[in-house]
Residue, then its C-alpha position, 0 to 999 in steps of 0.5 A: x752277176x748272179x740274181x740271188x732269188x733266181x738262185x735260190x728258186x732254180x737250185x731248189x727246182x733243180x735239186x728236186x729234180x735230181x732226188x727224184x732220179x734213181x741214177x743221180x741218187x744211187x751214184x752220189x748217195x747209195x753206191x758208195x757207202x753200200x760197196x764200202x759196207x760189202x768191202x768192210x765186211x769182207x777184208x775189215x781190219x786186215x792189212x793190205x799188202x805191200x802197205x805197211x800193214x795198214x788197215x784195208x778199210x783205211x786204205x780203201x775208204x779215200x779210194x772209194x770216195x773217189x769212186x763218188x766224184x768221178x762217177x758223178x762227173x762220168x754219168x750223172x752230170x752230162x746225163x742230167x746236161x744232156x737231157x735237158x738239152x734234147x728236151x728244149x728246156x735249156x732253150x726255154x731257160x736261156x729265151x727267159x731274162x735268167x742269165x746263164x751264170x745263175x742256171x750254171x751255179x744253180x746246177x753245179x751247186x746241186x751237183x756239189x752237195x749231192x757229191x759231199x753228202x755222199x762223202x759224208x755219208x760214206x765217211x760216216x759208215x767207214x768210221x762208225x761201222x768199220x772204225x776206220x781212222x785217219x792217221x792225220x788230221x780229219x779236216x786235212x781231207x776236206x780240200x782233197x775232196x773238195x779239189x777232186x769233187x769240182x775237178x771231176x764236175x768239170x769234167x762232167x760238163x766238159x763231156x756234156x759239151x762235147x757228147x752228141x745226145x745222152x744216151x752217149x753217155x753211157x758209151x762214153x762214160x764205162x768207155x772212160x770209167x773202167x780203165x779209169x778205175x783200173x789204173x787208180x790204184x783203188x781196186x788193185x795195188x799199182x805197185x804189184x802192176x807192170x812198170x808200163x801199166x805204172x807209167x800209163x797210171x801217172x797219166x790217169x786223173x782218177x789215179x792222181x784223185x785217189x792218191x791224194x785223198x789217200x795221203x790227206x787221209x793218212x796225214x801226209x804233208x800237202x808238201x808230199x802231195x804237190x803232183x797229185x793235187x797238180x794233176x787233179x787241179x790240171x784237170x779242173x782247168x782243162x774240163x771247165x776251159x773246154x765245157x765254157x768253149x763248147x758248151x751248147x744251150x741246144x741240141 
């Protein structure tokens, strides 16, 4: 059970720490809106290929939100993990009487608003600045987002449970990161790819992220969408079952 004021005085320490490191705040909060406000300036409201003439800005905006979870779950998360695992300060937490559940939700707690507030502030810059539109109902993306946040913060433990020190994760996540975004179908339409690179793409969990943040955004039913919240959700289980097996409080 969680002790509700460790919570709170933990989740507050940890977010402080996070606002005060450029990483954390650049990937959750500044990135994504600034590549947005550099793609809307330069494509706006002309339609995308192969897209029934939708709007670039509506077809790019759910893919670069998706930039904002998944680079948090690759860099952020087991950075932060892994930092305070070699500095000795989750050996200090766990010689206190906290439990490790109250540090663990305290952490992915922090990590879960960084993530939606960069949402938001991205949504905010498409649809003030760009006028970009959902063709369904606004809320409809909230899930999307919400299912794809966690799923890629598990996966961010997931890593930090199994890299060797920190400075891996840099490695490890553009080793990740690149063919990921390559084969989301978020910085080139998939549909102009190979049918090889096609087939590799079903097996990308960012692919899957951006595809049904994509259909929320532009009011495809859930019934339509059944694959791609499949796979994001495969992916939440598989990261947190390996990340609860192999977590280490020590390096």
């Amino acid at each position: 059970m969680v002790n509700l004021r460790a919570f709170r005085s933990l989740t507050l320490a940890l977010a402080t720490l996070a606002l005060r490191d450029p990483t954390s705040v650049s990937f959750s909060l500044a990135l994504a809106p600034a590549l947005l406000v550099l793609f809307g300036l330069a494509l706006g409201d002309a339609p995308v290929p192969l897209q029934d003439g939708l709007a670039a800005i509506d077809h790019q905006l759910p893919a670069i939100a998706a930039w904002v979870f998944a680079m948090t779950g690759l860099f952020t998360v087991p950075m932060a993990v892994l930092t305070r695992r070699e500095s000795g300060t989750l050996r200090r937490l766990q010689a206190t009487p906290l439990r490790p559940v109250t540090f663990v939700a305290a952490d992915v707690s922090v990590h879960l608003v960084q993530v939606l507030v960069g949402l938001a502030l991205l949504f905010a810059v498409g649809v003030l600045a760009f006028g970009a539109r959902p063709t369904g109902a606004p809320a409809a993306i909230v899930p999307a987002a919400l299912l794809g946040s966690v799923a890629f913060l598990a996966l961010g433990y997931g890593l930090a449970s199994v890299l060797p020190s920190s400075r891996s994760t840099l490695v490890v996540g553009n080793l990740l990161a690149i063919p990921m975004l390559f084969l989301s179908g978020a910085t080139a339409p998939l549909e102009v790819m190979p049918q090889g690179v096609r087939d590799v793409a079903a097996l990308n969990p960012l692919h899957h992220a951006v595809s049904l943040l994509r259909g929320a955004w532009l009011g495809e039913p859930w019934s339509g969408l059944l694959v791609e919240t499949a796979a994001v959700a495969g992916l939440l289980v598989v990261a947190a079952a390996v990340a609860v097996a192999r977590f280490r409080w020590e390096a």
